[in-house]
C-alpha angles and dihedrals in degrees: 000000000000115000112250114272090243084047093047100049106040096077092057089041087057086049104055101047091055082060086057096063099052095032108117122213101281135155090244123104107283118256094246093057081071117102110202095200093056088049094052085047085047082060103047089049096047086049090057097045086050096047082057099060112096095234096147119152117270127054079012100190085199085169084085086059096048087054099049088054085041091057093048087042090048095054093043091049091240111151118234152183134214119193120180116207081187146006096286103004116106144183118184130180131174125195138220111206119236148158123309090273114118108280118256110223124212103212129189135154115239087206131102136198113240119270125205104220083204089079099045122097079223138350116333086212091039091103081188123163118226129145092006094301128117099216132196136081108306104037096117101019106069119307097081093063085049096062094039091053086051097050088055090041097052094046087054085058103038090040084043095214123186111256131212094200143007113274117192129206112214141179127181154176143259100010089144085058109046097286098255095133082049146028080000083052099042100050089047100044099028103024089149087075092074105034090106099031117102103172144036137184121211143151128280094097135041129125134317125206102213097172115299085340124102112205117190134196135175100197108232105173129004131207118276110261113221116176116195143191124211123198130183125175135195146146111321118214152130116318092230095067106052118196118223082248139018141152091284103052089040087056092044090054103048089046091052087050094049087042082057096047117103104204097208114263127230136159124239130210094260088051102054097051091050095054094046093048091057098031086096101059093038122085129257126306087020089054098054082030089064108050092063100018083161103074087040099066096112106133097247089058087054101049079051092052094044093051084042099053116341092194098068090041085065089055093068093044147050107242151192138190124194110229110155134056128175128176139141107354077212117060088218099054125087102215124227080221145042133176143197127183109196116186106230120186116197126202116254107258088049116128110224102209092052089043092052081046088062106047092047084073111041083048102041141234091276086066116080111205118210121182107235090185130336124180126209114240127246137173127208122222114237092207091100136117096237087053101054090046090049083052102050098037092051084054093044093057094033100036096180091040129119118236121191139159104259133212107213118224089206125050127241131198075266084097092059094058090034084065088052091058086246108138105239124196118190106214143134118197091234143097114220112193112234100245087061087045094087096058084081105113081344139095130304099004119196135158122205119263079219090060098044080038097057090024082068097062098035086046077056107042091045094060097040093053088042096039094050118124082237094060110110115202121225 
């Protein structure tokens, strides 16, 4: 149900007047000729408009995307780059100039998953607006923050505030496939972009409505993600005449062996603090369960806990899941070679040779291991200044809410900027209520008009109070 008109503008109204009073003489337009209300219709027009660029990887065509943002960039004066790291395949950023403070860095991905219109209720690329929801493919991951990071962008520039510090508006590509069209592309081809910048924000955390209930994370660290490909060999021959053993065989048994497997659970700092920031709002046994996972690791409560929420079971564990087989291409023909790629994620103080050690074995010495992709681990540190402004504003705004520092199951570009020493937050400032959760990479995707609504003035407010000459960084 959409928010009432009065309870949907006064955030941004409180907002903007306290751009008012910053706001030095410029010839930009003043602070107080900007009506909030048209800038949070602005978003949810530009949401729409966005959704309904067919930006779905692959092959991912994220040019479409560089010149929507061009052509709003272009009418607002803001200078620009495009850099395509393909044909096709495009990463554009625009910067507002500030004081000599590290750079903060407003980072999305452009790039979509695909999406089978034969499981949507409509059009995956429709980003039509009906019953207070923006539909289409990329509402939730991660369109909507980029528009969310535009609207407050472009009300630094109109309002011409004083900064403290750059702050850089980006979109890339090929986030859903690695990023190496995109952010990977970008700090290895254009490393000069992020000499001065010191922070991002990205996606990866943001706020849950579990009920009545507001549950808020700002994603810290993520699980190490190790691809792998595994690759047995054997006897060809006619499937008629099936030999005792063969590559495939081989391939099924040491699979079984690695599903059977129970990789030893532990809880990280991280972790921890995560699950004893949300037990309170969580149901008995999860809620006593949480605030010492540690002494509740027996293998009966973590079959509970996977069945309960598999999410946070990954988060106690390394895992893999096996996603990929490949055998004969002929039904009749035993193969002299068969594959599997499986998709392990390791927690972050996992150490990846030992890790490979250990699947060597489970696996056996008939099985060759090849690494597809593996990304080093990093944690960012939440005594920082931005931290502490995403957190109170989030309160502020959700009185009655949880906040907690968040390990995310799943990686981001983040880990490319947290190799760069750069502190990296995953939030979005929305609550998306659990029932719409599963439309990422699912079906029928939609985010709220209240939440890009609201999204609009907490993304504001957040970079005003962070980007004020009297913020101190820590």
């Amino acid at each position: 149900m959409p928010l009432r008109p009065d309870a949907i503008r006064r955030p941004a109204v409180t907002v903007l007047l306290a751009f008012a009073l910053a706001a030095p003489a410029t010839g930009r337009v003043a602070a107080q000729d900007i009506d909030p209300s048209a800038l949070q219709d602005e978003a949810v027009r530009w949401l729409q408009e966005y959704i309904r660029l067919d930006t779905q990887n692959p092959p991912g065509n994220e040019i479409l995307g560089a010149r929507f943002f061009a052509r709003i960039f272009d009418a607002e004066g803001i200078e620009y780059e495009i850099a395509e790291s393909a044909p096709g395949r495009a990463n554009i950023w625009a910067r507002l100039e500030g004081g000599d403070r590290p750079g903060l860095l407003l980072l999305h991905h452009m790039d979509v998953v695909p999406a089978d219109a034969r499981y949507w209720s409509d059009d995956p690329l429709s980003g039509k607006l009906e019953n207070g929801y923006v539909w289409g493919r990329g509402a939730l991951d991660t369109k909507t923050s980029g528009i969310l990071h535009l609207a407050a962008f472009l009300a630094l520039h109109r309002a011409g505030i004083r900064l403290d510090r750059d702050v850089i508006f980006m979109a890339t590509a090929d986030e859903e496939a690695g990023g190496f069209f995109g952010a990977g592309w970008l700090v290895e081809n254009r490393p000069e972009l992020f000499e001065d910048v010191g922070f991002l924000l990205n996606e990866g955390g943001g706020g849950e409505q579990v009920g009545e209930e507001y549950q808020f994370g700002v994603e810290v660290t993520q699980k190490v993600p190790y691809w792998l490909r595994l690759r047995t060999t054997g006897e060809p021959g006619h499937g008629s005449r099936p030999r005792t053993s063969s590559a495939v065989t081989e391939l099924v048994e040491a699979l079984a062996r690695l599903r059977a497997h129970a990789f030893t659970p532990r809880v990280i700092p991280a972790v921890d603090a995560h699950l004893r920031g949300i037990a309170p709002g969580q149901p008995e046994p999860w809620r006593t369960r949480f605030r010492d996972m540690g002494s509740h690791l027996a293998p009966d409560v973590l079959r509970e806990l996977q069945e309960y929420d598999p999410g946070l079971h990954g988060l106690l564990r390394n895992t893999c899941s096996i996603t990929r087989l490949e055998g004969s291409d002929k039904i009749n023909v035993v193969p002299p070679q068969a594959t599997a790629e499986i998709d392990c994620r390791l927690l972050p103080d996992q150490d990846p040779d030992a890790w490979l050690e250990e699947m060597a074995g489970v696996l056996g010495p008939e099985v060759q291991i090849e690494v597809i992709m593996g990304f080093t681990p990093a944690v960012s540190s939440t005594d920082t200044d931005l931290y502490r402004t995403i957190r109170e504003v989030t309160l502020e705004t959700f009185p009655h809410g949880s906040f907690v520092p968040q390990v995310q199951g799943g990686f981001t570009d983040s880990h490319f900027f947290r190799d760069l020493g750069i502190v990296s937050y995953g939030f979005e400032a929305t609550a998306t209520p659990q029932a719409d959760q599963g439309g990422v990479h699912g079906n029928d995707e939609r985010v709220s008009e209240e939440n890009v609504r609201r999204g609009v003035a907490m993304t504001l407010e957040i970079l005003r109070r962070f980007l004020s000459p009297r913020s101190v960084m820590q």
